[in-house]
The first five atom37 places (N, CA, C, CB, O) and aatype in JSON, in Angstrom:
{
  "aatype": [20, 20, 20, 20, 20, 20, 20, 20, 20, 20, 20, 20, 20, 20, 20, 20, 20, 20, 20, 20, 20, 20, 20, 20, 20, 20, 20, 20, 20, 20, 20, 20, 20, 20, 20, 20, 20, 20, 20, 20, 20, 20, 20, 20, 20, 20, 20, 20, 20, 20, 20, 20, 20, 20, 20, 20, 20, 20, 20, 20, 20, 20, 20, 20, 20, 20, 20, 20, 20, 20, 20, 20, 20, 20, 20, 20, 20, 20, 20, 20, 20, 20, 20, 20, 20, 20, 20, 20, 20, 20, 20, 20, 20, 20, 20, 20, 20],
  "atom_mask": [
    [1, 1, 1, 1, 1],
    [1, 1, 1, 1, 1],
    [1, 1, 1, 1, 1],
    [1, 1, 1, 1, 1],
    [1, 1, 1, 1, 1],
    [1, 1, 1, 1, 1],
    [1, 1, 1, 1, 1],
    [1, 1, 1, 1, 1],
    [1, 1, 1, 1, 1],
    [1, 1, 1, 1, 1],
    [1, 1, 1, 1, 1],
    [1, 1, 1, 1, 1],
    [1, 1, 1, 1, 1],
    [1, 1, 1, 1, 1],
    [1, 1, 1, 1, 1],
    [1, 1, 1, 1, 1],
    [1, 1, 1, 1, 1],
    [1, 1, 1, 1, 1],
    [1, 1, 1, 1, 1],
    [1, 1, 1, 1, 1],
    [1, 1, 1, 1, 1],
    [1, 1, 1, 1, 1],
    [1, 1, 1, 1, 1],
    [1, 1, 1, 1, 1],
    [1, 1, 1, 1, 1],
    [1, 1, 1, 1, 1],
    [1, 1, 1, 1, 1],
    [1, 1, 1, 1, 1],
    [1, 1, 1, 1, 1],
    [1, 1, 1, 1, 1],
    [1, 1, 1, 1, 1],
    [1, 1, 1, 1, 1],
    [1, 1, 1, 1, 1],
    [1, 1, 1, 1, 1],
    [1, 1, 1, 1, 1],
    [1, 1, 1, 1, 1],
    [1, 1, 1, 1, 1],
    [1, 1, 1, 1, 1],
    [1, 1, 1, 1, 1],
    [1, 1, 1, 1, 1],
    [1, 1, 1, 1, 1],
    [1, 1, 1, 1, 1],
    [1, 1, 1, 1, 1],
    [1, 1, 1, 1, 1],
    [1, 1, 1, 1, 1],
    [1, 1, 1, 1, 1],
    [1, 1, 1, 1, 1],
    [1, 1, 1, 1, 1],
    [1, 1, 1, 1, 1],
    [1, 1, 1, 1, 1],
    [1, 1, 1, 1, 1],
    [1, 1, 1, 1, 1],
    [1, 1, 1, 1, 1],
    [1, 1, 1, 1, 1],
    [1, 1, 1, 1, 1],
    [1, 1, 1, 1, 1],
    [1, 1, 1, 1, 1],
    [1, 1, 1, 1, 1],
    [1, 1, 1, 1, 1],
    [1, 1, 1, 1, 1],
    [1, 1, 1, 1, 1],
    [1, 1, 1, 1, 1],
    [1, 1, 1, 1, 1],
    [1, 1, 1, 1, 1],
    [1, 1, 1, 1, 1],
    [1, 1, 1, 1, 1],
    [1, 1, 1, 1, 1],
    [1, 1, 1, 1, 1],
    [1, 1, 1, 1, 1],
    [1, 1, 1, 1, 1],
    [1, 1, 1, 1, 1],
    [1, 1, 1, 1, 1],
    [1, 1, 1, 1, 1],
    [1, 1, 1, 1, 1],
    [1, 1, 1, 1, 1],
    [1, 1, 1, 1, 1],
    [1, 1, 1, 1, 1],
    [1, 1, 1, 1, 1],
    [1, 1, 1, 1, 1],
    [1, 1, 1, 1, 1],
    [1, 1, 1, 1, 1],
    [1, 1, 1, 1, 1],
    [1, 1, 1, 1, 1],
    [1, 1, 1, 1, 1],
    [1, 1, 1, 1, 1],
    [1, 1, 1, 1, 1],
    [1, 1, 1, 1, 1],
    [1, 1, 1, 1, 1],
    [1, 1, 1, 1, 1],
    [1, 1, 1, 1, 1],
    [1, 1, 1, 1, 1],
    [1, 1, 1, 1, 1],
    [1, 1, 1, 1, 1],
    [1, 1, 1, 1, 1],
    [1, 1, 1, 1, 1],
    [1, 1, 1, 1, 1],
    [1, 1, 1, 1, 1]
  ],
  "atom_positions": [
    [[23.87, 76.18, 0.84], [25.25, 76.6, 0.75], [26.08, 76.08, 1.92], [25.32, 78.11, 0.68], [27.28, 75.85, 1.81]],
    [[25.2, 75.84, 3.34], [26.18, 75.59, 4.48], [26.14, 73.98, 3.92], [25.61, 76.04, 6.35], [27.22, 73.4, 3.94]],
    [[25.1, 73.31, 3.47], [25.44, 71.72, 3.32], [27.18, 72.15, 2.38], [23.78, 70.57, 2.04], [28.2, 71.99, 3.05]],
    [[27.29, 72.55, 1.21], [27.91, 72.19, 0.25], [29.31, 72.51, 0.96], [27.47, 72.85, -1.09], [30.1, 71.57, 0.85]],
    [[29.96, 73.99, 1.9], [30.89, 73.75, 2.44], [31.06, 73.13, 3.14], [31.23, 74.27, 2.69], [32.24, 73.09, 3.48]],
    [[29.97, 72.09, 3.97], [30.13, 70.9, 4.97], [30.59, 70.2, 4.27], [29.09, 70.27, 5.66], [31.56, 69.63, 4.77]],
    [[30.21, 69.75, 2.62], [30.87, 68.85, 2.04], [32.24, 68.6, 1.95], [30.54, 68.9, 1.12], [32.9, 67.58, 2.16]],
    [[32.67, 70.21, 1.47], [33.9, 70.17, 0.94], [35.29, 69.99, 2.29], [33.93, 71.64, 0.01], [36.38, 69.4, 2.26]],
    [[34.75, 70.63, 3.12], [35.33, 70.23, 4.44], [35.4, 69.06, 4.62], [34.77, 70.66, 5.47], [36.56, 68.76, 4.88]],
    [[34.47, 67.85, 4.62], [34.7, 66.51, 4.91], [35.99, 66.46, 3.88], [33.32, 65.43, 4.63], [37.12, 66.61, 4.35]],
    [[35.8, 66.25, 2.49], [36.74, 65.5, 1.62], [38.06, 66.21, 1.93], [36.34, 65.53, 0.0], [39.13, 65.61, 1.93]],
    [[37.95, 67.48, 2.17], [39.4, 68.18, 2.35], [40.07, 67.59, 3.23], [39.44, 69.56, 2.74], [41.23, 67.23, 3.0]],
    [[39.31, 67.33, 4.7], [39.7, 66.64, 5.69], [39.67, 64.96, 5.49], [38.9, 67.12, 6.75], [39.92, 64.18, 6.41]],
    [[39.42, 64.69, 4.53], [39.59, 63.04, 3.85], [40.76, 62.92, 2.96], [38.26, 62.55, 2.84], [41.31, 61.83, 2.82]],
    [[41.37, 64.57, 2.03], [42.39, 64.43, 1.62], [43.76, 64.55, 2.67], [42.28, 65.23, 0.63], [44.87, 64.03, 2.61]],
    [[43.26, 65.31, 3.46], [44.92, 65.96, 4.3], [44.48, 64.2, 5.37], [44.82, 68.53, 5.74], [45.67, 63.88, 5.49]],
    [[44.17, 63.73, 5.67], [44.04, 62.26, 6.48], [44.81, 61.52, 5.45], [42.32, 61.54, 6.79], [45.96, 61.17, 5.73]],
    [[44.42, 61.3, 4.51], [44.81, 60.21, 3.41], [46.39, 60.78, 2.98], [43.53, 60.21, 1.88], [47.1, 59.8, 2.73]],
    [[47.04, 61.87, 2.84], [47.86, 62.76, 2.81], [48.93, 62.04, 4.44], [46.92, 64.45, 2.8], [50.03, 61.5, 4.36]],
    [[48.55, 62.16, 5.07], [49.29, 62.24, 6.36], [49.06, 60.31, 6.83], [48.37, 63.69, 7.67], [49.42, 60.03, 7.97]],
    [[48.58, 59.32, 6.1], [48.33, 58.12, 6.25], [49.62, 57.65, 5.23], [46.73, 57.73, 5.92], [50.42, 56.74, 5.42]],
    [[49.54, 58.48, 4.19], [50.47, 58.02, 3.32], [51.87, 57.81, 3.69], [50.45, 58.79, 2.36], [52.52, 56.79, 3.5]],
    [[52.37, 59.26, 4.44], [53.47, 60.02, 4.62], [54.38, 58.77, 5.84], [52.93, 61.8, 5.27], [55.52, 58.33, 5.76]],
    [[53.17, 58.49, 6.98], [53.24, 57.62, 7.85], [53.17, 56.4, 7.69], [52.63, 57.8, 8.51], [53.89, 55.94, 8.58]],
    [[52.76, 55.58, 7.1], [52.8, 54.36, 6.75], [53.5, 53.96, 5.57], [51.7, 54.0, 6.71], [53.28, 54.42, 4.45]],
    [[54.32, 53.14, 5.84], [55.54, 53.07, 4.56], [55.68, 51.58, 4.83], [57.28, 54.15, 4.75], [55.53, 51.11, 3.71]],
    [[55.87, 50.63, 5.6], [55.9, 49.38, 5.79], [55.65, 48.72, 4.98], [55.39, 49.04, 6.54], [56.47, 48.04, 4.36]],
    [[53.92, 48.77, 4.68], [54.3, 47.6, 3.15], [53.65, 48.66, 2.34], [53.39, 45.6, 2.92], [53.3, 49.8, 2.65]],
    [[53.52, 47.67, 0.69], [53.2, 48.58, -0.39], [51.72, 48.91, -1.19], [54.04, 48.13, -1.29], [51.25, 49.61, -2.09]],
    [[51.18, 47.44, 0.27], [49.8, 47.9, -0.44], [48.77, 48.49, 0.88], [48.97, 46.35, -1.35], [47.57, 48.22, 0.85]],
    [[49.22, 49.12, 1.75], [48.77, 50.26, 2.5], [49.14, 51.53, 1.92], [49.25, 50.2, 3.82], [48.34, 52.46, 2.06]],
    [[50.07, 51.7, 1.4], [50.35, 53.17, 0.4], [49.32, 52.92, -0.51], [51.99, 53.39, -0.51], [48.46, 53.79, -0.66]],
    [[49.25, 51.79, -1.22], [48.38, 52.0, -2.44], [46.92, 52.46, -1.96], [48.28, 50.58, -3.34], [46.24, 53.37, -2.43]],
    [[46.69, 51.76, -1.12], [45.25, 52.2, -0.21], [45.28, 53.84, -0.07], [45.26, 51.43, 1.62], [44.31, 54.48, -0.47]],
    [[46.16, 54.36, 0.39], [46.0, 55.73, 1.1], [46.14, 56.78, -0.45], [47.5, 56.03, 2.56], [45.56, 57.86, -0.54]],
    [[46.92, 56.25, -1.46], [46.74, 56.61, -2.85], [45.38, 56.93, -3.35], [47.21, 55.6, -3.62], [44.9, 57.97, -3.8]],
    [[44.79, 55.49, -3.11], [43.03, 55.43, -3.45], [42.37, 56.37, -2.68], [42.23, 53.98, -3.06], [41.39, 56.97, -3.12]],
    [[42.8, 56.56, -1.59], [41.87, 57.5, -0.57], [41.97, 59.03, -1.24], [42.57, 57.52, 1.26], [41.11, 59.79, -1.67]],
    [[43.7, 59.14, -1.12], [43.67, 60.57, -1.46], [42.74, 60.98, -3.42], [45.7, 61.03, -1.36], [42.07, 61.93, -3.81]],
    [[43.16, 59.84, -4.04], [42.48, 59.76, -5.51], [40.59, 59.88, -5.12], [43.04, 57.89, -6.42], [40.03, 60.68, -5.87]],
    [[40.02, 59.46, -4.48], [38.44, 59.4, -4.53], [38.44, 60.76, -3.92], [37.54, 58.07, -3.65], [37.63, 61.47, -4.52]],
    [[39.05, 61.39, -2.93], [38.46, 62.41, -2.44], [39.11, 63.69, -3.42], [38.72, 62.43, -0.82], [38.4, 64.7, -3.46]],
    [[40.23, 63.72, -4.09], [40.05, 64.54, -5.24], [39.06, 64.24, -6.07], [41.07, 64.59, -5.95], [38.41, 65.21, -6.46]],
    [[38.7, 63.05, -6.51], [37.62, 63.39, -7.37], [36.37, 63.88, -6.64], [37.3, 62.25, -8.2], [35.71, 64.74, -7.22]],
    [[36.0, 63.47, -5.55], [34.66, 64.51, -5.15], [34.96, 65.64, -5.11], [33.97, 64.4, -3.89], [34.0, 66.41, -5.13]],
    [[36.23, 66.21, -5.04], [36.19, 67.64, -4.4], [35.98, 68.15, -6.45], [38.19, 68.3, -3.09], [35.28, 68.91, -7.12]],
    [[36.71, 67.5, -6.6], [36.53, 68.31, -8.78], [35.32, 68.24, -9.13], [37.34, 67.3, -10.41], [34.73, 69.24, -9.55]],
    [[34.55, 66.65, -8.97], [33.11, 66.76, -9.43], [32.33, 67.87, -8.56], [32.36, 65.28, -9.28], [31.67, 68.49, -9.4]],
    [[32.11, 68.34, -7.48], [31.53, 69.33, -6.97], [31.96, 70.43, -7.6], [31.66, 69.39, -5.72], [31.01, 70.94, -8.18]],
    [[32.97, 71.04, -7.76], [33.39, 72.0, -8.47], [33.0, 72.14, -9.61], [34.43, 72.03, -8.51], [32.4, 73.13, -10.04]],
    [[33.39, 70.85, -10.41], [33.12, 71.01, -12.15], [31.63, 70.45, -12.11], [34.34, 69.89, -13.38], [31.19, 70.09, -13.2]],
    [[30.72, 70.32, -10.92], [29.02, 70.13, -11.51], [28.39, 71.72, -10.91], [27.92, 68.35, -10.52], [27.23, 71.95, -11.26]],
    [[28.95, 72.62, -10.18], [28.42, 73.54, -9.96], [29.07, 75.0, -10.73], [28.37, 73.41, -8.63], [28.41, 76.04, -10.67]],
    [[30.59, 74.94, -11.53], [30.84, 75.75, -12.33], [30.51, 75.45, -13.79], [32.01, 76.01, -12.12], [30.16, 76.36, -14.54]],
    [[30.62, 74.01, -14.28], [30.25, 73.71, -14.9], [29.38, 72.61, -15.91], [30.74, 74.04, -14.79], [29.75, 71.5, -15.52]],
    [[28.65, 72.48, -16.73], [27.52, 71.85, -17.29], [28.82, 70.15, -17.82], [26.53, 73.18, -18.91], [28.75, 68.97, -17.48]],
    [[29.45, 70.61, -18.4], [29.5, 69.2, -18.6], [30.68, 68.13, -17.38], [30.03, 69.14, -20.31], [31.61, 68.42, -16.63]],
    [[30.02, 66.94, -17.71], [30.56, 66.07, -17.2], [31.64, 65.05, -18.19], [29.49, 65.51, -16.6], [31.86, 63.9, -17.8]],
    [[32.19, 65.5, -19.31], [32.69, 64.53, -19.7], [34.31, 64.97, -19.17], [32.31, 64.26, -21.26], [35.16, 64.11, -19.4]],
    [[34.71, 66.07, -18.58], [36.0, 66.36, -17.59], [36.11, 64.6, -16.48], [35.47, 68.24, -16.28], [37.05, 63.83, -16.31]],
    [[34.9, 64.6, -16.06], [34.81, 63.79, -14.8], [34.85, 62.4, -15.33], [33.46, 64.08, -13.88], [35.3, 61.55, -14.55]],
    [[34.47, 62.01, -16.51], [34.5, 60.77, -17.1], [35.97, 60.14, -17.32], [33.78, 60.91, -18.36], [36.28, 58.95, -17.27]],
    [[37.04, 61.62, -17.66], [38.36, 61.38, -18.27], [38.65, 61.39, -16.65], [39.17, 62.58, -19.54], [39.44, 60.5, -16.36]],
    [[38.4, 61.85, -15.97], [39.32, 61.91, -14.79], [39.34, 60.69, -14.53], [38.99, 62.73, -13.59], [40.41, 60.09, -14.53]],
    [[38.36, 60.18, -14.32], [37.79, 58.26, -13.64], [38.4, 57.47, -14.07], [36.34, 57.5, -13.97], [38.72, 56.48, -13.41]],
    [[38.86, 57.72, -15.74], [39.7, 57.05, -16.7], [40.65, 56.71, -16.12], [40.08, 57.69, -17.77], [40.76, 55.59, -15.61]],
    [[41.69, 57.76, -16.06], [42.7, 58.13, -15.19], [43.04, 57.4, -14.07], [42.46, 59.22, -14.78], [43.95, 56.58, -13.95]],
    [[41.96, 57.89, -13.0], [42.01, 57.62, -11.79], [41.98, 55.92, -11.76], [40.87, 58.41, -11.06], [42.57, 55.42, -10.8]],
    [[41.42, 55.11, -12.6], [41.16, 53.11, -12.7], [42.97, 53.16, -13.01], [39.66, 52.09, -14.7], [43.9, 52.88, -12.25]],
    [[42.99, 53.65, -14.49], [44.42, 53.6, -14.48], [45.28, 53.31, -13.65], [44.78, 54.42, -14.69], [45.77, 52.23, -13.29]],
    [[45.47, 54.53, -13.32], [46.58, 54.54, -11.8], [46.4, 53.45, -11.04], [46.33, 55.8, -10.64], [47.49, 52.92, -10.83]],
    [[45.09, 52.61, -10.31], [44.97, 51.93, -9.58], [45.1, 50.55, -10.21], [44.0, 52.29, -8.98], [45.1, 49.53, -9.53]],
    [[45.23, 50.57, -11.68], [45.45, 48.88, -12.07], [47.08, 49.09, -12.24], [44.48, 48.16, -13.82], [47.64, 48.0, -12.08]],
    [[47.91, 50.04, -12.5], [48.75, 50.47, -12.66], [49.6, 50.01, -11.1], [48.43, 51.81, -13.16], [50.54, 49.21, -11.09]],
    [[49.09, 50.65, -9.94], [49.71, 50.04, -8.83], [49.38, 48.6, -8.4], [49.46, 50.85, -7.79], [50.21, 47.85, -7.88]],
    [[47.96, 48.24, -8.7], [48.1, 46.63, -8.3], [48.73, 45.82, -9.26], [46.76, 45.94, -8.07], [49.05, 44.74, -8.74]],
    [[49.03, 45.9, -10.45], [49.93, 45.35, -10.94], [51.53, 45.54, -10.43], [49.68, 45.67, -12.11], [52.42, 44.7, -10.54]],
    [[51.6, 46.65, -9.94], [53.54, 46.76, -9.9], [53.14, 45.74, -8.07], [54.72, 49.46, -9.74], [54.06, 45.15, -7.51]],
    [[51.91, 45.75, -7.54], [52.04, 44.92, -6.2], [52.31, 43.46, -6.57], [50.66, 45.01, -5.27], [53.08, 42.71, -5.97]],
    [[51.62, 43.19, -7.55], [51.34, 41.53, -7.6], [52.88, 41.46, -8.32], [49.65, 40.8, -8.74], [53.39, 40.44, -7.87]],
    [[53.74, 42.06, -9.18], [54.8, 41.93, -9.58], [55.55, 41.86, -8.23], [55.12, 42.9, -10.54], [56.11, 40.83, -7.84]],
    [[55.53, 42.87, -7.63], [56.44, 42.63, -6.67], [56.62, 41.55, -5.52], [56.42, 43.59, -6.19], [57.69, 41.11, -5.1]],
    [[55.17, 41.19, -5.05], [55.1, 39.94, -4.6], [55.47, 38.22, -5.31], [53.89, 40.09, -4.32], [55.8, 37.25, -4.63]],
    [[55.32, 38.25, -6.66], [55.91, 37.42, -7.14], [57.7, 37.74, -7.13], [55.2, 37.28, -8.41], [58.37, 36.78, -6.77]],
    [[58.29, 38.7, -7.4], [59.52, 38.64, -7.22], [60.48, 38.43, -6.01], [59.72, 39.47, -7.65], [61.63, 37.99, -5.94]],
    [[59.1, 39.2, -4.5], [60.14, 39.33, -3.59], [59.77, 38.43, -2.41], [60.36, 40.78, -3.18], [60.48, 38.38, -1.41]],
    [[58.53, 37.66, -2.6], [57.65, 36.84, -2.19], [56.53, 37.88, -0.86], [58.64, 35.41, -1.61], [55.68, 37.24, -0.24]],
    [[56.69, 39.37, -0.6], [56.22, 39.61, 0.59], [56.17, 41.32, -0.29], [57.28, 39.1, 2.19], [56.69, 41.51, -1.39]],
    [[55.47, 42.34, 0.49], [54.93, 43.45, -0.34], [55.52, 44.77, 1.11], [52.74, 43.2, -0.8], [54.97, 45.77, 1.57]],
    [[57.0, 43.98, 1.43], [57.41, 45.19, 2.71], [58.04, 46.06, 1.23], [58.98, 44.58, 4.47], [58.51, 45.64, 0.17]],
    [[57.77, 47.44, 1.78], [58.99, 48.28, 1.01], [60.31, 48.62, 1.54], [58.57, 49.54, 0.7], [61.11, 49.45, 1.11]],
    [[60.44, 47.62, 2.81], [61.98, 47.94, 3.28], [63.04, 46.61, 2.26], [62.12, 47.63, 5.51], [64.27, 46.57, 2.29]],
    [[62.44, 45.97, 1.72], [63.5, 45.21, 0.86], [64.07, 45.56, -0.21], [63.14, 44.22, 0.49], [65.19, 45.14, -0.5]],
    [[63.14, 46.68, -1.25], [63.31, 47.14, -2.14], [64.3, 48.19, -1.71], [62.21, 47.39, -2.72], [64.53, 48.91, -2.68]],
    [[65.19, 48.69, -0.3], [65.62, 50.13, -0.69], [65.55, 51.05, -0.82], [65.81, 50.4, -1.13], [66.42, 51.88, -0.56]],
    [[64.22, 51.29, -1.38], [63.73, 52.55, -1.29], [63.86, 53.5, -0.08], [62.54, 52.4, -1.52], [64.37, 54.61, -0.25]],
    [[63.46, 53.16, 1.02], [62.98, 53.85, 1.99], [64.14, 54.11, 2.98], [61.82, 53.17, 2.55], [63.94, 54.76, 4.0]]
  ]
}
């Protein structure tokens, strides 16, 4: 039981890092996407621990993964778009920020 809250402590402390990497780094767009991925893998450990010790199946965790590729072909595509349009991947050109 003390391993499994050691666990959950790491990823928690892998989400609020990845959380506070995000918030801080804004310069270009594929260091956000990175800190995206970070905060995305360590939700999924923290759910698969949850949903393998409350519950028996795993096909929750299969759809999540789904999901989770999604999102990440989803942002490297809007990167490689944006680098072809703006020739460079700062997010201070776009405005946004």
């Amino acid at each position: 039981m003390k391993l499994l809250k050691l666990i959950l402590y790491l990823f928690t402390f892998m989400y609020m890092f990845s959380l506070f990497s995000l918030l801080l780094i804004r310069k270009h767009i594929f260091l956000s996407l990175l800190s995206l991925e970070f905060i995305v893998i360590s939700l999924m450990m923290i759910s698969s621990i949850f949903i393998l010790f409350f519950y028996s199946s795993l096909y929750i965790l299969v759809m999540m993964m789904v999901l989770f590729v999604c999102e990440g072909v989803l942002g490297l595509s809007i990167l490689v778009s944006m680098i072809r349009f703006y020739g460079n991947d700062y997010l201070g050109l776009m405005g946004l920020w």
